[in-house]
PARONU-451318 format. One record per residue (C-alpha): residue number from 1; chain; y, x, z. Coordinates in nm, 3 decimals, decimal comma. Each point is the difference from the previous one (the first is absolute). Example, Ala and Ser with C-alpha at 12.3 -4.5 7.8 and 13.67 -1.06 7.14 Angstrom:
<rs>
k	c	y	x	z
1	A	-0,450	1,230	0,780
2	A	0,344	0,137	-0,066
</rs>
This chain:
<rs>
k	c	y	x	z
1	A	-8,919	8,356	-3,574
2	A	0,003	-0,198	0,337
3	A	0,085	0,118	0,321
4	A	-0,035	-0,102	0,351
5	A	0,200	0,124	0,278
6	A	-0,126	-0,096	0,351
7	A	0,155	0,112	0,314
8	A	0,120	-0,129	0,340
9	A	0,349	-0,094	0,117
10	A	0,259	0,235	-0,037
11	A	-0,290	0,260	-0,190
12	A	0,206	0,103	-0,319
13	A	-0,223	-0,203	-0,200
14	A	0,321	-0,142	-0,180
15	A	0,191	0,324	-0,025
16	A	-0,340	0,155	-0,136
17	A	-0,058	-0,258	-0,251
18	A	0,376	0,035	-0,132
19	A	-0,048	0,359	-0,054
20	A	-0,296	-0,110	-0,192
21	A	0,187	-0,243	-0,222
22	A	0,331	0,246	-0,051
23	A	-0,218	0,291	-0,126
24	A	-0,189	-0,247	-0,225
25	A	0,220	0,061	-0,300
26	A	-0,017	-0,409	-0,066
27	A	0,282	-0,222	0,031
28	A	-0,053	-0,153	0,388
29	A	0,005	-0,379	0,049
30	A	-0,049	-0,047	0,416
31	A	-0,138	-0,320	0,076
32	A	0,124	-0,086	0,401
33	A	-0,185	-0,240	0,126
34	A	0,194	-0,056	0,323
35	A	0,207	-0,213	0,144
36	A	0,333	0,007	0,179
37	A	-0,042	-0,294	0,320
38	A	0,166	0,176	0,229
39	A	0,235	0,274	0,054
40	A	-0,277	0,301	0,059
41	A	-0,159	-0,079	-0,333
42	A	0,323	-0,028	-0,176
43	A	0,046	0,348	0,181
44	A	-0,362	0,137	-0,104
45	A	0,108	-0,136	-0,383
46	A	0,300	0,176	-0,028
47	A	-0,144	0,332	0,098
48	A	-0,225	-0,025	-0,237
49	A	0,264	-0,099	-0,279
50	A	0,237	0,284	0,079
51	A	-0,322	0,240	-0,033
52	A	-0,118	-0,092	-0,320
53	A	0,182	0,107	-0,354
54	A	0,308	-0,188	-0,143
55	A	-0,215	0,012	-0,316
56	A	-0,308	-0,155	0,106
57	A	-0,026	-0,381	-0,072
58	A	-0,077	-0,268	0,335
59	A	-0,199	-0,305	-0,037
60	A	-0,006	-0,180	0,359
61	A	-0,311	-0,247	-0,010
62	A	-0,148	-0,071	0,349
63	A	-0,314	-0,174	-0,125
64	A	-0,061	-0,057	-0,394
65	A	-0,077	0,385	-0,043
66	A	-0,268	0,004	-0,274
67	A	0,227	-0,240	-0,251
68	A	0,279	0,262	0,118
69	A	-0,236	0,285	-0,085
70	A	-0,114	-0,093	-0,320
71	A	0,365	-0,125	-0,084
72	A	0,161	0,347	0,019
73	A	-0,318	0,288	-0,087
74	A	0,002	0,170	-0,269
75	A	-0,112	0,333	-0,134
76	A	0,310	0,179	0,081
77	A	0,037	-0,183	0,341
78	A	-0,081	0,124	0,289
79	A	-0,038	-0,342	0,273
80	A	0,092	0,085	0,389
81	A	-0,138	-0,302	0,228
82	A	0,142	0,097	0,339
83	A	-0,189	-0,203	0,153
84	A	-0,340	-0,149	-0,009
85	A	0,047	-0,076	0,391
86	A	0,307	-0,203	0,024
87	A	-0,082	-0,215	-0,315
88	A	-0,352	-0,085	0,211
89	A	0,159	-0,109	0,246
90	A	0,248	-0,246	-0,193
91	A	-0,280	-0,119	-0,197
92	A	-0,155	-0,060	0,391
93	A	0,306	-0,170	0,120
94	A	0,116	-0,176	-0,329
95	A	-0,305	-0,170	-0,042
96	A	-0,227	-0,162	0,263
97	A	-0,238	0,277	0,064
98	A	0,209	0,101	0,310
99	A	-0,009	-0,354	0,154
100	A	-0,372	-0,040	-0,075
101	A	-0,035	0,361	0,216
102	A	0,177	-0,133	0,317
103	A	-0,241	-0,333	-0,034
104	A	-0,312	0,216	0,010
105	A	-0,077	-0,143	-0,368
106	A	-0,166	0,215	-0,280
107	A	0,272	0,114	-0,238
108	A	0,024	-0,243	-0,288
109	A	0,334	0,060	-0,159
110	A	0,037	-0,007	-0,379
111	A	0,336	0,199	-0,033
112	A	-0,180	0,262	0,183
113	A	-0,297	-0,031	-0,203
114	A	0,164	-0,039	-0,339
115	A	0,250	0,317	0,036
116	A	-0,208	0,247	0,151
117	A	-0,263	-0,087	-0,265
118	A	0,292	0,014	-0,298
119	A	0,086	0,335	0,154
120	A	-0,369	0,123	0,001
121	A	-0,050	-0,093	-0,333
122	A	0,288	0,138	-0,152
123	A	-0,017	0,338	0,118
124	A	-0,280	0,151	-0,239
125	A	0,180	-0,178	-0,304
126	A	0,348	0,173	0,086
127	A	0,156	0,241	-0,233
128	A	0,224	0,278	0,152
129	A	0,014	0,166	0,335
130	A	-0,046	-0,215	0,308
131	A	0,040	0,128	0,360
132	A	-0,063	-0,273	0,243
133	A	0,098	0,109	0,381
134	A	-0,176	-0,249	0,286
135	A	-0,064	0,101	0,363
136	A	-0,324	0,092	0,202
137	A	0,000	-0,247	0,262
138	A	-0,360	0,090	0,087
139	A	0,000	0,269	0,246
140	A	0,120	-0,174	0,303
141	A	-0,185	-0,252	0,211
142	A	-0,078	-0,341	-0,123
143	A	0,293	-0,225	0,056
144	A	-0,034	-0,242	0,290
145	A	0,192	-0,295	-0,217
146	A	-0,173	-0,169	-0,288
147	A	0,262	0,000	-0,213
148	A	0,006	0,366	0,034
149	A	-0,335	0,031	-0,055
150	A	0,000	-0,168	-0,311
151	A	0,263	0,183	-0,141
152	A	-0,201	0,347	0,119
153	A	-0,322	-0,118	-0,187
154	A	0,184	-0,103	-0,314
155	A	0,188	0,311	0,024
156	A	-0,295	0,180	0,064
157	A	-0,172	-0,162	-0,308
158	A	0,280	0,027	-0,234
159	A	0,029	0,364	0,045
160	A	-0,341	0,028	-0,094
161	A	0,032	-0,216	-0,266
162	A	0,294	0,199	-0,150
163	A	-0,198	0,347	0,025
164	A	-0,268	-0,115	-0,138
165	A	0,218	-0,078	-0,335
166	A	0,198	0,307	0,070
167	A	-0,045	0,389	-0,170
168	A	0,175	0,151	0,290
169	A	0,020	-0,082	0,344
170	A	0,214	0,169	0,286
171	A	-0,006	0,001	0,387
172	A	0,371	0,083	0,133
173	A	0,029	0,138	0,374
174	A	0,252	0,155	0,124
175	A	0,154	0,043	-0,362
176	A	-0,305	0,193	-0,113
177	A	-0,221	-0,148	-0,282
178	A	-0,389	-0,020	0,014
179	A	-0,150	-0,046	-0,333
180	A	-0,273	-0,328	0,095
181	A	-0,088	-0,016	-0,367
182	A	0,119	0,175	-0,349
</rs>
């Protein structure tokens, strides 16, 4: 089964979809996608480490998540990608789809292309549990700089993207789930 957690900041979406992978009854691999460039990310990383179970396996890969995906499901494996969001926006900054946003140029960038594409494509053929967390960036006003505004429509897209695929779908607010789908 796949799963897709969306939520705001600070909405429990991560806390909810941990829950979700502990009561699984599948060994847990938890795929972070982050990365530590400063001192409040390092901050936001260890939270997140001292919340999650001694027993469950970590796989950091900030942007080639499908090859990670299909590297470590199995049947009895239940995948955690926290997060959808943050490995956007390395894929956005890694590659030159960030640059091409601030020049007022179409995106053309083929690491974006190529791994949100892998990722898309790999998801149906998965074996095992995957919950995938990624934020709803959507709600607010449209961003005033274009490379926020790129990042909001790919966001935006991906999200649909991923529920589409998706069984189950869940809208976190306030720490409350609303079942979107499943």
């Amino acid at each position: 089964m796949r799963q897709l957690i969306l939520g705001g900041a600070r909405s429990g979406k991560s806390r909810y979809a941990e829950a979700q992978a502990a009561t699984s009854g599948l060994a847990v691999v938890y795929i972070a996608t982050a990365q530590a460039g400063d001192g409040e990310m390092q901050r936001r990383i260890a939270h997140h480490r001292e919340r999650r179970p001694a027993e469950w396996a970590c796989v950091e890969e900030p942007l080639h998540l499908a090859a990670a995906l299909q590297h470590h499901a199995a049947p009895d494996v239940c995948l955690l990608v926290d997060c959808l969001t943050l490995w956007l926006s390395n894929l956005l900054f890694t590659g030159v789809a960030a640059t091409q946003a601030e020049a007022g140029q179409a995106l053309d960038c083929p690491l974006f292309a190529a791994e949100t594409g892998a990722l898309l494509a790999a998801l149906p053929t998965l074996p095992g549990r995957i919950i995938l967390v990624s934020n709803e960036v959507g709600c607010g006003i449209v961003p005033m700089h274009p490379v926020s505004r790129l990042f909001a429509d790919e966001q935006g897209r991906l999200n649909q993207r991923a529920a589409a695929i998706c069984e189950e779908v869940r809208l976190i607010a306030a720490g409350l789930p609303l079942a979107l789908k499943g």
